[in-house]
Structure formats: C-alpha cells, structure tokens
C-alpha positions in Angstrom: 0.0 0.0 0.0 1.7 3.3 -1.1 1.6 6.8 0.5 -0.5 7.8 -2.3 -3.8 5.4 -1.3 -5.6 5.9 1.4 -8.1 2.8 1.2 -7.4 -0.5 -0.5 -9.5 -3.6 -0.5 -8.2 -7.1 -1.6 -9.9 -9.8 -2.6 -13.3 -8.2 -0.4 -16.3 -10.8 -0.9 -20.0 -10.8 0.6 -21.9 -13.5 0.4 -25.3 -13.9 1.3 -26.5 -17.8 2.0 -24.5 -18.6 -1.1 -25.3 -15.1 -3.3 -22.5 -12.6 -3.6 -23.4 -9.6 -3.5 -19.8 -8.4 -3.4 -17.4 -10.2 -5.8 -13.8 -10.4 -4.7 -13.6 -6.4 -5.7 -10.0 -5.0 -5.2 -10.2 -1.1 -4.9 -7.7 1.7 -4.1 -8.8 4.9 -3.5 -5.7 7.8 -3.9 -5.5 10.0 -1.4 -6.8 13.9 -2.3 -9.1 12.1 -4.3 -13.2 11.9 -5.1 -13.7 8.0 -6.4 -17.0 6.9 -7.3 -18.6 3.8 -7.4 -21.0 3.3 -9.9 -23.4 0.3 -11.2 -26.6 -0.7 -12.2 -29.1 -1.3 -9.7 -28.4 -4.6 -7.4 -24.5 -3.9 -8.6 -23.4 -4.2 -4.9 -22.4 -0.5 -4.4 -24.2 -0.2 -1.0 -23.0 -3.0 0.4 -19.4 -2.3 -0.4 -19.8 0.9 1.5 -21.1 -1.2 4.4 -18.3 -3.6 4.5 -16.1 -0.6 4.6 -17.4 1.2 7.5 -18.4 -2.8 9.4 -22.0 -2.6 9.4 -21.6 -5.5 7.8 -18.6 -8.5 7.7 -16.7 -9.6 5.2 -17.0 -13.1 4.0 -13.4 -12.7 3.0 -11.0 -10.4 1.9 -8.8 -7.5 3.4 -9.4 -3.8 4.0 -6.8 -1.2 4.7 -6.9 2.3 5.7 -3.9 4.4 5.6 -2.0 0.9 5.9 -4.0 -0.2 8.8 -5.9 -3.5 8.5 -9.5 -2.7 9.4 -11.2 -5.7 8.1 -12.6 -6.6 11.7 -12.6 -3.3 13.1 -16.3 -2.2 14.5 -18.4 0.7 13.0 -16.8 3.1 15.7 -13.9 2.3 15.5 -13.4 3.0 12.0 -15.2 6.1 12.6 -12.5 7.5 15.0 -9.9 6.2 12.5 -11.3 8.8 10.3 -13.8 7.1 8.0 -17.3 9.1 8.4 -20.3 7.8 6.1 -23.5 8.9 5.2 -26.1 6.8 4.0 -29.1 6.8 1.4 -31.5 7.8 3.5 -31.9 11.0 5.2 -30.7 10.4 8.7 -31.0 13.8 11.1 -32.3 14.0 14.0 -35.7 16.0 13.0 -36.7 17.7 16.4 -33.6 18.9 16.8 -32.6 22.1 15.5 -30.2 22.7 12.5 -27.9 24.0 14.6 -28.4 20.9 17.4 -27.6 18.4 14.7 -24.2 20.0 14.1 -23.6 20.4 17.5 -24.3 16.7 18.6 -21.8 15.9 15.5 -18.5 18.5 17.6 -19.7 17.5 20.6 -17.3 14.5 20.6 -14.3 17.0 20.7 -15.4 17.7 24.1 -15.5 14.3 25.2 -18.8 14.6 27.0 -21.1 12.7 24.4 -22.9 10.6 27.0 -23.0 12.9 29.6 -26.8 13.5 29.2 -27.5 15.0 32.6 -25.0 18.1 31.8 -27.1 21.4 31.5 -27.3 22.1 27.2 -25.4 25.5 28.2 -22.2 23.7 28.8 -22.2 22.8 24.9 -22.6 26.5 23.8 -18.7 26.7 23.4 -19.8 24.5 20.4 -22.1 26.9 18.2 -19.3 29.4 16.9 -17.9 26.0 15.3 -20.8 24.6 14.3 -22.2 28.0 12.5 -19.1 28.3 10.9 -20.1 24.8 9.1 -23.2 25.7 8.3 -22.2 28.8 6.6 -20.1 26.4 4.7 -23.0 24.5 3.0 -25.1 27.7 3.0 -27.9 26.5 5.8 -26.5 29.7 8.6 -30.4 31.2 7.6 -32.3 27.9 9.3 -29.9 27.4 11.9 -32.4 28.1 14.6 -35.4 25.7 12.9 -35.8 22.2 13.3 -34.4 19.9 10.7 -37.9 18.3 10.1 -39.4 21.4 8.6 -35.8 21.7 6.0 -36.6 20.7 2.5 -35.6 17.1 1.7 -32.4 18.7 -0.4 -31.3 21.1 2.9 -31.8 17.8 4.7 -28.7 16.1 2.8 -26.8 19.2 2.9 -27.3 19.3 6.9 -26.0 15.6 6.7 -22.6 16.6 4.9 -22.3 19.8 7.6 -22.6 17.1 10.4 -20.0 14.8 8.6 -17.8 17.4 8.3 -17.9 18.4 11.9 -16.8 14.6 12.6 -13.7 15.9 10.6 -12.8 12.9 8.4 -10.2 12.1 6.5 -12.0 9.9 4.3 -15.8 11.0 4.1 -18.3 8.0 2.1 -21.4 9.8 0.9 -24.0 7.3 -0.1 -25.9 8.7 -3.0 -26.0 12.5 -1.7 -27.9 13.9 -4.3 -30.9 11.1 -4.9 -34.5 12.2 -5.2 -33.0 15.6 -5.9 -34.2 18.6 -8.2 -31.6 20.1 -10.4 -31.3 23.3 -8.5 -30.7 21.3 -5.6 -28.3 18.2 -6.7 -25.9 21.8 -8.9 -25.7 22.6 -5.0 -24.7 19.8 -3.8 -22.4 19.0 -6.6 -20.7 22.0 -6.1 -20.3 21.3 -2.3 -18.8 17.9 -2.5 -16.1 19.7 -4.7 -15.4 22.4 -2.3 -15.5 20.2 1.0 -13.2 17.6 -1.0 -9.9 20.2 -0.5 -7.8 18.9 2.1 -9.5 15.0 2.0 -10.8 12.2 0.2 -14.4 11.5 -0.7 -15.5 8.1 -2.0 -19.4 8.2 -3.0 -22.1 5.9 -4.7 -23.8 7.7 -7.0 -26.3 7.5 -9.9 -26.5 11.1 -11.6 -23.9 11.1 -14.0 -23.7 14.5 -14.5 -22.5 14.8 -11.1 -19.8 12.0 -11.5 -18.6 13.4 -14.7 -18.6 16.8 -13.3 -16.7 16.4 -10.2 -15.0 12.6 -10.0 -11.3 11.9 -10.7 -11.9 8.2 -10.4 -15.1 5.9 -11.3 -15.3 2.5 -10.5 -18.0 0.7 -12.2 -19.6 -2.5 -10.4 -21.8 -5.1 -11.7 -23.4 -8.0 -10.3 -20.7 -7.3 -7.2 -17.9 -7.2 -9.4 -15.4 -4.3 -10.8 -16.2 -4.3 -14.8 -14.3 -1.3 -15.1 -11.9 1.8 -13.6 -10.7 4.4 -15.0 -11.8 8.7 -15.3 -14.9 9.3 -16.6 -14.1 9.8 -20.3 -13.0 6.1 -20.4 -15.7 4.0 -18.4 -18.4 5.9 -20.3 -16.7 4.9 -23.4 -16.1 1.4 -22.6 -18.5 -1.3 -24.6 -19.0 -3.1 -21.1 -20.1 -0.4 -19.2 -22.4 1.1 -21.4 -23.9 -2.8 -22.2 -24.2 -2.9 -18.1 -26.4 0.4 -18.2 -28.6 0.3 -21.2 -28.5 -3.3 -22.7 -27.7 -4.9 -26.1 -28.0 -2.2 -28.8 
C-alpha cells in the first residue's frame, strides 16, 4: 500500500446464504481524491460501503486504511480512525434544530457525548464552530429551525455539515444527491467539490452529470464485481459499461 492510497480492499467478498453480492472487488482509493462507485441497480455499491465502515462482515477479503488492517474493526472504530459515512436515507435527528444536529456531531471533541445529565449550556462553546459549518454549506439562515421542517435537499446538505464536523479524513457519501431537483443536486455537486480540499471522498452515485462533473476516479460495479476503472471519459466509453447500463443495442 503506497503513500498515495488511502483505502485499498483485496480480494473483499459478501456473500449472502451462497449469493454474492460483493465479488472479490479490489479497490484503491488515492489519497486527495473523489472515487466513485457506480453500477446498475443490485450492482453491490451499498454494500461495499457497508463492508467498509463494518456494518456488515466480510465473508473474505482484506481492508486497509492508511496501511492499517480494518477488516474486523467495528463501526466506531473506523469512525475514530477517520472514516465518516453517510447513507441513502436522510438520517438527522428532526426535532432537533439545525444547529443541534451539528452540534451533537462536535460534541465528541469535548469528550462529553454521554454525559446526558450536563445542563445544554455547557455545549454553547460549540455553536461558533458549528455556525461556521453551516455557513459552509449555506444553511447559517435555518440554523435556529428544526431539521424536520428543512426541505428534503437542505436535509442532505445538513448531513454533509454534520460529517464534516466529525472531521474525516475519508468521508463516504451514499448517494447524496438522490430524489434531488436540479437546483438542488448543482448545490450539492458543487459542495462535494469544495469540501473535497484537504481530503478524500469516495461516493455511490447514480447522476452522472455529477460524476462526470466532479469525480477523478469511477469505478464501475456489476453484479458485485469491478467491470471497469478508469476517469470518466474512459468508463463511459467502454462497450462493457455502457452494455451494463442500457443493454444490447
């Protein structure tokens, strides 16, 4: 594993009651990078991501973070190695307020996560950090609302705020922009390229506009397998991958 990856897989495999869903996919991700995966639907992209951050275990096969073997680390952790996910669906806590959600995210700086009984004021020394994310992904106007009333597009924006505050080194956005509008999924495009300085992002995602946009790497799966790798301009070109997506002729 050289300097210049960050995440390799060898030889990872899921199977499920004899069917694999994951097929023996070796993957390096370069450091500085934003990787995608990409595949049909049922191509195994999800799961991958969960093998990587152990919500679920390998059947076989190795996974390495910045040279470290992982492959039967738990979920946190990987997460305190550095590796911070997000997943398909929206996942913030709705009664809290957009500022809260951030806040719970820093709040592990402070070491006091499950000290519940501590007064909310002792966690005030948080909000000049967390405001300072949300005026990163442009939500500083709803801070004071509840994330249940944010449209479903501020929603996943409030989710890439809160993995930022986790400050990763490796940040795995599950499709980010799905049941997006356009005005929505330019925004977060444009995000994901601008919180990208300084780390690596590895994301499933289905709009290609975004992964031609904004991707240095695209790895395309199918059937749990790797069919292809390359930048964008080759796998779109490639007989294979275009057979995988739209079928014969």
């Amino acid at each position: 594993m050289t300097g210049d990856t960050i995440l390799e897989t060898r030889g990872l495999t899921k199977e499920f009651k004899g069917f694999v869903a994951v097929d023996n996919v070796n993957l390096k991700v370069r450091r500085g990078s934003i990787h995608a995966l990409i595949g049909p639907n049922g191509a195994g992209k999800t799961t991958t991501f969960n093998l990587l951050t152990k919500f679920l275990p390998a059947t076989r096969g190795e996974i390495l973070f910045n040279g470290h073997d992982i492959t039967h680390d738990n979920p946190a952790d990987v997460a305190r190695r550095g590796v911070i996910r997000s997943f398909q669906i929206s996942a913030v806590f709705p009664n809290l307020t957009v500022l809260e959600n951030v806040r719970v995210a820093l709040q592990r700086a402070l070491g006091t996560s499950f000290h519940f009984w501590k007064r909310e004021k002792t966690l005030q020394v948080l909000d000049e950090r967390a405001m300072q994310l949300l005026e990163r992904v442009d939500l500083t106007q709803f801070a004071r609302i509840t994330a249940g009333e944010l449209a479903y597009g501020r929603k996943r924006t409030l989710e890439i705020a809160t993995t930022l505050a986790m400050d990763p080194e490796l940040m795995l956005l599950d499709e980010p922009t799905a049941g997006m509008g356009h005005e929505d999924v330019d925004r977060v495009r444009d995000l994901i390229k601008e919180v990208a300085a300084g780390r690596t992002v590895l994301m499933v995602e289905h709009n290609m506009s975004v992964v031609s946009g904004i991707c240095d790497t695209i790895t395309v799966l199918q059937r749990g397998a790797v069919l292809a790798e390359g930048a964008y301009s080759e796998v779109s070109a490639n007989p294979q991958v275009i057979e995988a997506y739209m079928g014969h002729g």
